[in-house]
DSSP file (Angstrom, degrees, kcal/mol; ACC not computed):
  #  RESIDUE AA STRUCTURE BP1 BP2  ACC     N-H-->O    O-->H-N    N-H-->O    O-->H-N    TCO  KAPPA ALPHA  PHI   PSI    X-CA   Y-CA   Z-CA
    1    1 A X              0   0    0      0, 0.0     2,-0.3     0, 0.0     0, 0.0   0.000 360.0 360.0 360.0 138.9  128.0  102.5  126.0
    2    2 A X        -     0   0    0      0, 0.0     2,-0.4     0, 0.0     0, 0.0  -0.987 360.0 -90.8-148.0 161.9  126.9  103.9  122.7
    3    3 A X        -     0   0    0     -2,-0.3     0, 0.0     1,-0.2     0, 0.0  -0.611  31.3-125.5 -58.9  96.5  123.9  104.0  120.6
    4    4 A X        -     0   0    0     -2,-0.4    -1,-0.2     1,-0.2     3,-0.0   0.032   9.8-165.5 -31.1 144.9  122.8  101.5  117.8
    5    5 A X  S    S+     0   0    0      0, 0.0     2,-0.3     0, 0.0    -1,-0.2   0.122  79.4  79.3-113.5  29.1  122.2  102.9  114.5
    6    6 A X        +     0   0    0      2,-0.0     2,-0.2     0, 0.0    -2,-0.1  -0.865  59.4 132.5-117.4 156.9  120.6   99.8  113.9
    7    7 A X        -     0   0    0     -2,-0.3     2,-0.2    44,-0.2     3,-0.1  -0.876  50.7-103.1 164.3 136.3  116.8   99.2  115.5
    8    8 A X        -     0   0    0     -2,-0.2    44,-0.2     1,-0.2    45,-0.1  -0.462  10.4-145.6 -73.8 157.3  113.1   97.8  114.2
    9    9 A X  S    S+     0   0    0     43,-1.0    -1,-0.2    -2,-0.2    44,-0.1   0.910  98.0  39.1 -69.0 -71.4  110.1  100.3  113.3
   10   10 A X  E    S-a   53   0A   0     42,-2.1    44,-1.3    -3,-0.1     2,-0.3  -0.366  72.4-174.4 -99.6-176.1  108.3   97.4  114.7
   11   11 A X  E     -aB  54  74A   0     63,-1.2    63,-1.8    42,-0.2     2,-0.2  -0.860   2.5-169.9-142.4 108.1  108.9   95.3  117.4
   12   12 A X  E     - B   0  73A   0     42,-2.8     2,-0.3    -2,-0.3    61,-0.2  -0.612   2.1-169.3 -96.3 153.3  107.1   92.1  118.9
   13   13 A X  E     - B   0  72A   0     59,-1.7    59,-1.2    -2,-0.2     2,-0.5  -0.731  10.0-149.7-155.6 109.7  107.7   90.5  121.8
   14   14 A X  E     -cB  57  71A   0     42,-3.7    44,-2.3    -2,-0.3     2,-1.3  -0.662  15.6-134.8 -89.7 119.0  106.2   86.9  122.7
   15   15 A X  E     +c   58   0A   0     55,-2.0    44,-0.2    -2,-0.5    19,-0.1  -0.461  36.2 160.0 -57.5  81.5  105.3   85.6  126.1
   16   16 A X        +     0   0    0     42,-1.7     2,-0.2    -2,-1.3    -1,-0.1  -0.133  26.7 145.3 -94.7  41.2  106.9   81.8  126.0
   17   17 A X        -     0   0    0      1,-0.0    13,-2.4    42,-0.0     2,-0.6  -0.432  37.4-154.5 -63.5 138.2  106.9   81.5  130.2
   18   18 A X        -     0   0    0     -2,-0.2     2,-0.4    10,-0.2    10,-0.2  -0.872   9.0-165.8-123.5 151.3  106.3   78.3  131.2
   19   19 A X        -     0   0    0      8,-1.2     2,-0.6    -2,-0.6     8,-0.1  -0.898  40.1 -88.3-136.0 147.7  104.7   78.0  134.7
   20   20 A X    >   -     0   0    0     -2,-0.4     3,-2.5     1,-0.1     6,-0.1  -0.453  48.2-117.7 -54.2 120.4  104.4   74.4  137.1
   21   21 A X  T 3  S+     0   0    0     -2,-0.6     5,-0.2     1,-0.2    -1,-0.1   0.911 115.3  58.6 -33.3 -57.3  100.7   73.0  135.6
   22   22 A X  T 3  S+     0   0    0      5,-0.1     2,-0.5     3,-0.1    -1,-0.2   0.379  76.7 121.3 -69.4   3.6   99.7   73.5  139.4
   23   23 A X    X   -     0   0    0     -3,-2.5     3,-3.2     1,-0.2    -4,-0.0  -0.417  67.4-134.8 -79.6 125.6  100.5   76.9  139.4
   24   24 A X  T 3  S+     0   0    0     -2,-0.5    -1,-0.2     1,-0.2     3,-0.1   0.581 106.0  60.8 -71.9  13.7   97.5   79.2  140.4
   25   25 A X  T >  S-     0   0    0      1,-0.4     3,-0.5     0, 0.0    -1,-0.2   0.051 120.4-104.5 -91.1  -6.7   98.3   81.8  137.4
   26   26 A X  T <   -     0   0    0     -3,-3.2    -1,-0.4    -5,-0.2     2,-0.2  -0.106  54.6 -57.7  73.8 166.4   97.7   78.6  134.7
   27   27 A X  T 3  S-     0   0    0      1,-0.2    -8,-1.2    -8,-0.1    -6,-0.2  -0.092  82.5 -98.8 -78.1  30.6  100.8   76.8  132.9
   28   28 A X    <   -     0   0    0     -3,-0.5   -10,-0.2    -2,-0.2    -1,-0.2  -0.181  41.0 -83.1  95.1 157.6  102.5   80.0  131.1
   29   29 A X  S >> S+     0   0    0    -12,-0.4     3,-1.9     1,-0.1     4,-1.0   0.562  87.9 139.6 -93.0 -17.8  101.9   80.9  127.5
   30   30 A X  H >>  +     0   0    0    -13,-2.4     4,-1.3     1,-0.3     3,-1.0   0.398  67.7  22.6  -1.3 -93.7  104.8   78.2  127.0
   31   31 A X  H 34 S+     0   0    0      1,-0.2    -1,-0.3     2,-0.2     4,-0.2   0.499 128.6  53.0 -72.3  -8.9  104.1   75.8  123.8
   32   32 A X  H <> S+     0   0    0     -3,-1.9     4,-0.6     2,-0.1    37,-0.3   0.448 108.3  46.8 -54.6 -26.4  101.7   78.7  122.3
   33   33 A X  H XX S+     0   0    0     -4,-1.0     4,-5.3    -3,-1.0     3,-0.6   0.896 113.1  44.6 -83.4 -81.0  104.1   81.2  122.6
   34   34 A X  H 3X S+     0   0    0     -4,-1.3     4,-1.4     1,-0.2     5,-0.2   0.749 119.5  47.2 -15.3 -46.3  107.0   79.1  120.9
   35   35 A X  H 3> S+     0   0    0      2,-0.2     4,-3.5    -4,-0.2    -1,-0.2   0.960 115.4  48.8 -92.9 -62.0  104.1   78.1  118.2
   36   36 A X  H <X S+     0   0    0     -4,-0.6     4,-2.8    -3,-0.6     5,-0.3   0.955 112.7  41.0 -53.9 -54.2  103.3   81.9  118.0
   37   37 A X  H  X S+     0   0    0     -4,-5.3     4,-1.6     2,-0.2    -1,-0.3   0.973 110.4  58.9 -69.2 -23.7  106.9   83.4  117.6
   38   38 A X  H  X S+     0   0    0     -4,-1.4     4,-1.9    -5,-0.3    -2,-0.2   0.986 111.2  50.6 -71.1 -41.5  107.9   80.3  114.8
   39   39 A X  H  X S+     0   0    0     -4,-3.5     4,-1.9     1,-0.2    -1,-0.3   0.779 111.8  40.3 -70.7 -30.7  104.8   81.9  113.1
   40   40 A X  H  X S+     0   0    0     -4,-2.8     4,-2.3    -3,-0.2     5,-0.2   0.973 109.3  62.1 -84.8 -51.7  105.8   85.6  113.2
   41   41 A X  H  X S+     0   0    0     -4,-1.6     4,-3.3    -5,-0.3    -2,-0.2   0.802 110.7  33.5   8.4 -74.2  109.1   84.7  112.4
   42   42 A X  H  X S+     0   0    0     -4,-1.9     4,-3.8     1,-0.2    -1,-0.2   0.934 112.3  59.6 -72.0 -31.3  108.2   83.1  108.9
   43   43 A X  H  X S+     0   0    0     -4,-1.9     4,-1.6     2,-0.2    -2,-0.2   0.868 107.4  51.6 -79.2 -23.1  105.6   85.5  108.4
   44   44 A X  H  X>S+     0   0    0     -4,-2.3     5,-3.2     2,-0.2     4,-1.1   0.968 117.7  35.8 -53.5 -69.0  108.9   88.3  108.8
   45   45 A X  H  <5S+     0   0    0     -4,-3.3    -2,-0.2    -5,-0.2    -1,-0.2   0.696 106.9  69.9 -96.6   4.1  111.0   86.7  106.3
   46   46 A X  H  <5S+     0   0    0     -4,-3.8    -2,-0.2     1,-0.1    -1,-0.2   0.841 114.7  32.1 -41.8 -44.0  107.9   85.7  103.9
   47   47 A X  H  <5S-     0   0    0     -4,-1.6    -2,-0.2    -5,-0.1    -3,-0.1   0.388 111.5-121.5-120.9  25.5  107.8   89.1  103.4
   48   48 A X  T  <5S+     0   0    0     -4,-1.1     3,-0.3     1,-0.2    -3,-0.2   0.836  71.7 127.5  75.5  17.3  111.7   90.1  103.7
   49   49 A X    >>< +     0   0    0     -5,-3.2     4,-2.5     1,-0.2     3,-0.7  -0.094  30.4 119.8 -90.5  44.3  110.9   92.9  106.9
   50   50 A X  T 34 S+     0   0    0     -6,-0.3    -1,-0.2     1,-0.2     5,-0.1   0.624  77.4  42.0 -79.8   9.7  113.7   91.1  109.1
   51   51 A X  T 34 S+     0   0    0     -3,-0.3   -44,-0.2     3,-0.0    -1,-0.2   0.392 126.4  36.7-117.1   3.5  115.9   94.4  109.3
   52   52 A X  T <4 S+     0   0    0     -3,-0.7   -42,-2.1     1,-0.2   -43,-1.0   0.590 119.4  40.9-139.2 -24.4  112.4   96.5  109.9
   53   53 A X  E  < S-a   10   0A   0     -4,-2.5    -1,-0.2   -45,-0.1   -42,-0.2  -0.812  71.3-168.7-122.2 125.4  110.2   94.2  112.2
   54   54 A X  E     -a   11   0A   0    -44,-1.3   -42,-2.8    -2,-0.6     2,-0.5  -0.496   6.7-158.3 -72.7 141.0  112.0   92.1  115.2
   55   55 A X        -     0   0    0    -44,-0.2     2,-0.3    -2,-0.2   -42,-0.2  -0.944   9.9-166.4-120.5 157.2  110.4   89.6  116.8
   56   56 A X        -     0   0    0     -2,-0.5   -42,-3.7   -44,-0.1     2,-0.2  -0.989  26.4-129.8-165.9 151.0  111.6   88.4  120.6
   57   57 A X  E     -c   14   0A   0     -2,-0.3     2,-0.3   -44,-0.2   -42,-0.2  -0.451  42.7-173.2-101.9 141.4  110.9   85.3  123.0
   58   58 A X  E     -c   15   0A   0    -44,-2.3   -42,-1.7    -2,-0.2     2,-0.1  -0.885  19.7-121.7-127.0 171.3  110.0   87.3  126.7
   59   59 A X        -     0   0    0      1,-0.4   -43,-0.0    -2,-0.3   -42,-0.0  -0.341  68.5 -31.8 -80.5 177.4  109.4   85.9  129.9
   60   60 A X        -     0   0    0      1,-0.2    -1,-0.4    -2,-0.1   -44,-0.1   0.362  61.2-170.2 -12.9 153.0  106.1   86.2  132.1
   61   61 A X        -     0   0    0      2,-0.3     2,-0.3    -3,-0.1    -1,-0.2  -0.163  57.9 -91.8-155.1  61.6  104.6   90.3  130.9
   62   62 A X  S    S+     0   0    0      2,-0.0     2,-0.4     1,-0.0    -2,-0.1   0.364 105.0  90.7  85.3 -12.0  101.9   90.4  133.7
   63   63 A X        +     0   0    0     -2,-0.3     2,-0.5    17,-0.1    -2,-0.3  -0.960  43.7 179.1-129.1 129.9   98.5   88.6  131.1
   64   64 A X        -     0   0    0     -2,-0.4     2,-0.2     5,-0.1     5,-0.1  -0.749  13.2-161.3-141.2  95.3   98.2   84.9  131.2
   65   65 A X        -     0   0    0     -2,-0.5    -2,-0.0     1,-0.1     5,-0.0  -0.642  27.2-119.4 -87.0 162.9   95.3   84.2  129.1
   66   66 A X  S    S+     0   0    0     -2,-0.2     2,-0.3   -40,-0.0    -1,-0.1   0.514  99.2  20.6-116.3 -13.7   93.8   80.8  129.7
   67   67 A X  S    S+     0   0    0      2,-0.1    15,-0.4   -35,-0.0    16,-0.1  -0.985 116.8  10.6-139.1-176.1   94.6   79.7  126.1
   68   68 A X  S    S-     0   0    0     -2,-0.3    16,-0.2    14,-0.1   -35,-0.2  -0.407  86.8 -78.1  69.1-178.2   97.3   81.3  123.3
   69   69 A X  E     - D   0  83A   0     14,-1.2    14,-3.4   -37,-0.3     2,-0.3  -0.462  34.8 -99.9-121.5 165.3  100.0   83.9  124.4
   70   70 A X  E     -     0   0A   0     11,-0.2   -55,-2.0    -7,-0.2     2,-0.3  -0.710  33.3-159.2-105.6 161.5  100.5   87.3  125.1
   71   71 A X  E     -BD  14  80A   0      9,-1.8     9,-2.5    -2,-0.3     2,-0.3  -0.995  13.5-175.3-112.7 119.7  101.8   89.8  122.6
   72   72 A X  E     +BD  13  79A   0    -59,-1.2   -59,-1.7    -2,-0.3     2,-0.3  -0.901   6.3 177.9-117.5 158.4  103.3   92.9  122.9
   73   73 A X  E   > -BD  12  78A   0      5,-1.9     5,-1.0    -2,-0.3     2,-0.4  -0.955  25.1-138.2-149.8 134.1  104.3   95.1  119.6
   74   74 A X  E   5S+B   11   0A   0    -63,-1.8   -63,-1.2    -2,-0.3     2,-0.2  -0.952  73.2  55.8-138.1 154.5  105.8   98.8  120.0
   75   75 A X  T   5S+     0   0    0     -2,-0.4   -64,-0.2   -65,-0.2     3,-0.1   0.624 122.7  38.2 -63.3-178.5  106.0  101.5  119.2
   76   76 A X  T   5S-     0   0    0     -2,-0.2    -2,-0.2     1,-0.1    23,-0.1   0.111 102.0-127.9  98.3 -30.8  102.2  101.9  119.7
   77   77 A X  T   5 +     0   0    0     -4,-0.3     2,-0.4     1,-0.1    -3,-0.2   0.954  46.7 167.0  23.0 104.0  102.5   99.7  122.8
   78   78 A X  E   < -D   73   0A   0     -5,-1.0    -5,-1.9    -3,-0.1     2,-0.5  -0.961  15.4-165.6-120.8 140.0   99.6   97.2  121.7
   79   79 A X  E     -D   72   0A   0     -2,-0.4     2,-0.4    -7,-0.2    -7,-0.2  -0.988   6.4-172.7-140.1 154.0   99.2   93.9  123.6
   80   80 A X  E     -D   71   0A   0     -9,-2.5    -9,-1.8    -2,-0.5     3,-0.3  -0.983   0.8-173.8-134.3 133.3   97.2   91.0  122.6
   81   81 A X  E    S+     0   0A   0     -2,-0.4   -11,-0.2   -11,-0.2     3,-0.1  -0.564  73.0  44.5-119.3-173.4   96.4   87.6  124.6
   82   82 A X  E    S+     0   0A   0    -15,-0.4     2,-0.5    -2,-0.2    -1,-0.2   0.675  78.8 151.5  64.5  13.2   94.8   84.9  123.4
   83   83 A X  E     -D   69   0A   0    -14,-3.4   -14,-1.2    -3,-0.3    -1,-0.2  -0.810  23.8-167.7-109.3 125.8   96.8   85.0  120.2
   84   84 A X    >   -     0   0    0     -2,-0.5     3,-2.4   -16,-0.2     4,-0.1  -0.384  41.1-100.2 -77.5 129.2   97.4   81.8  118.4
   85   85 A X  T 3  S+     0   0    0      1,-0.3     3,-0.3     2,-0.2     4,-0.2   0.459 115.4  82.9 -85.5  22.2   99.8   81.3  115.7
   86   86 A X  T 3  S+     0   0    0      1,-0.2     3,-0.5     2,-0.1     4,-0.5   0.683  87.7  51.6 -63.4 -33.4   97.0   81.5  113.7
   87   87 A X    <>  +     0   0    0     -3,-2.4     4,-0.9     1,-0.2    -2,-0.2   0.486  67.1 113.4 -99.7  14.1   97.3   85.0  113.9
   88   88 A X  H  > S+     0   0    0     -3,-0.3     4,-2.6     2,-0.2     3,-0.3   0.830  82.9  43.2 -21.8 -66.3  100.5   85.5  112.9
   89   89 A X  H  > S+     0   0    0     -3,-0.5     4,-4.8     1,-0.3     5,-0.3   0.881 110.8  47.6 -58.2 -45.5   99.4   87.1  109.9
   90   90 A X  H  > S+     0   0    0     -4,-0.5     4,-0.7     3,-0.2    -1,-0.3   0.630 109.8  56.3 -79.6  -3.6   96.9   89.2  110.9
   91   91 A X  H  < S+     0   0    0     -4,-0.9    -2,-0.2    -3,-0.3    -3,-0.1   0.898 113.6  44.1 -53.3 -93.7   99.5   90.2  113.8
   92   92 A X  H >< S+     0   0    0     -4,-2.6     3,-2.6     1,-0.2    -2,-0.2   0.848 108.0  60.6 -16.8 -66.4  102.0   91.2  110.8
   93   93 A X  H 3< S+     0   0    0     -4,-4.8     2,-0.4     1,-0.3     3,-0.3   0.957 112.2  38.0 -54.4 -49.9   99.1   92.9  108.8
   94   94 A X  T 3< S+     0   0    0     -4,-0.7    -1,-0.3    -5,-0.3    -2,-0.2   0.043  77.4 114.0-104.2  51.4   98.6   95.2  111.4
   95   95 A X  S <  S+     0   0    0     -3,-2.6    -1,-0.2    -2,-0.4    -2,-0.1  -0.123  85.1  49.1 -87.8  25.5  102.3   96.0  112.7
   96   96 A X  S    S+     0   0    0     -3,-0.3    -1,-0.2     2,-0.1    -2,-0.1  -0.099  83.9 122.1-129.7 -23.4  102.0   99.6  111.5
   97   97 A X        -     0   0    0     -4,-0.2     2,-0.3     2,-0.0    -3,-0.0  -0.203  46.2-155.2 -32.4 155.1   98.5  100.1  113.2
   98   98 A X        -     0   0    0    -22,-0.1     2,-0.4   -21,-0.0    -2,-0.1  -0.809  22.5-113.4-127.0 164.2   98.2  103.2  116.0
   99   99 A X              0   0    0     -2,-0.3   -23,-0.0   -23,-0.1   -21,-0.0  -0.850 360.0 360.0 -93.8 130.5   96.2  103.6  118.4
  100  100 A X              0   0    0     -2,-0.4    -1,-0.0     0, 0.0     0, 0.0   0.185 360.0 360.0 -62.0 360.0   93.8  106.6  117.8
């Protein structure tokens, strides 16, 4: 094993789990999530950060909001549900944010 020297400042990581409709947890962040990462994605090489923010497809991470995806972004560890790939941008705009 050795040690990248390659690595984001930020990091995203999108809930796309897809769950049985019947399931009593709701159906997954599944086609919201997918919708959500395409969006961070462009909004990444719109402004030319692919070597300094990553974005990445997760499974389940424990929040299954009843519409949208969850989000996670580190460092900071920030998580966001409900997020839409409307908010792609404002996601982006505040990928440097701390918590206070």
């Amino acid at each position: 094993m050795r040690l990248s020297e390659f690595g984001p400042t930020v990091h995203f990581f999108v809930c796309t789990n897809r769950r049985d409709a019947s399931s009593p947890l709701g159906p997954g962040c599944g086609d919201a999530g997918d919708a959500l990462y395409d969006a961070l994605k462009k909004e990444v090489a719109h402004h030319g950060e692919h070597a300094r923010v990553w974005i990445t497809k997760t499974a389940c991470m424990g929040i299954c909001p009843k519409r949208g995806a969850t989000c996670a972004r580190y460092p900071h560890a920030r998580i966001f549900t409900d997020a839409e790939a409307a908010d792609a941008p404002a996601l982006f705009a505040a990928r440097d944010e701390k918590i206070s």
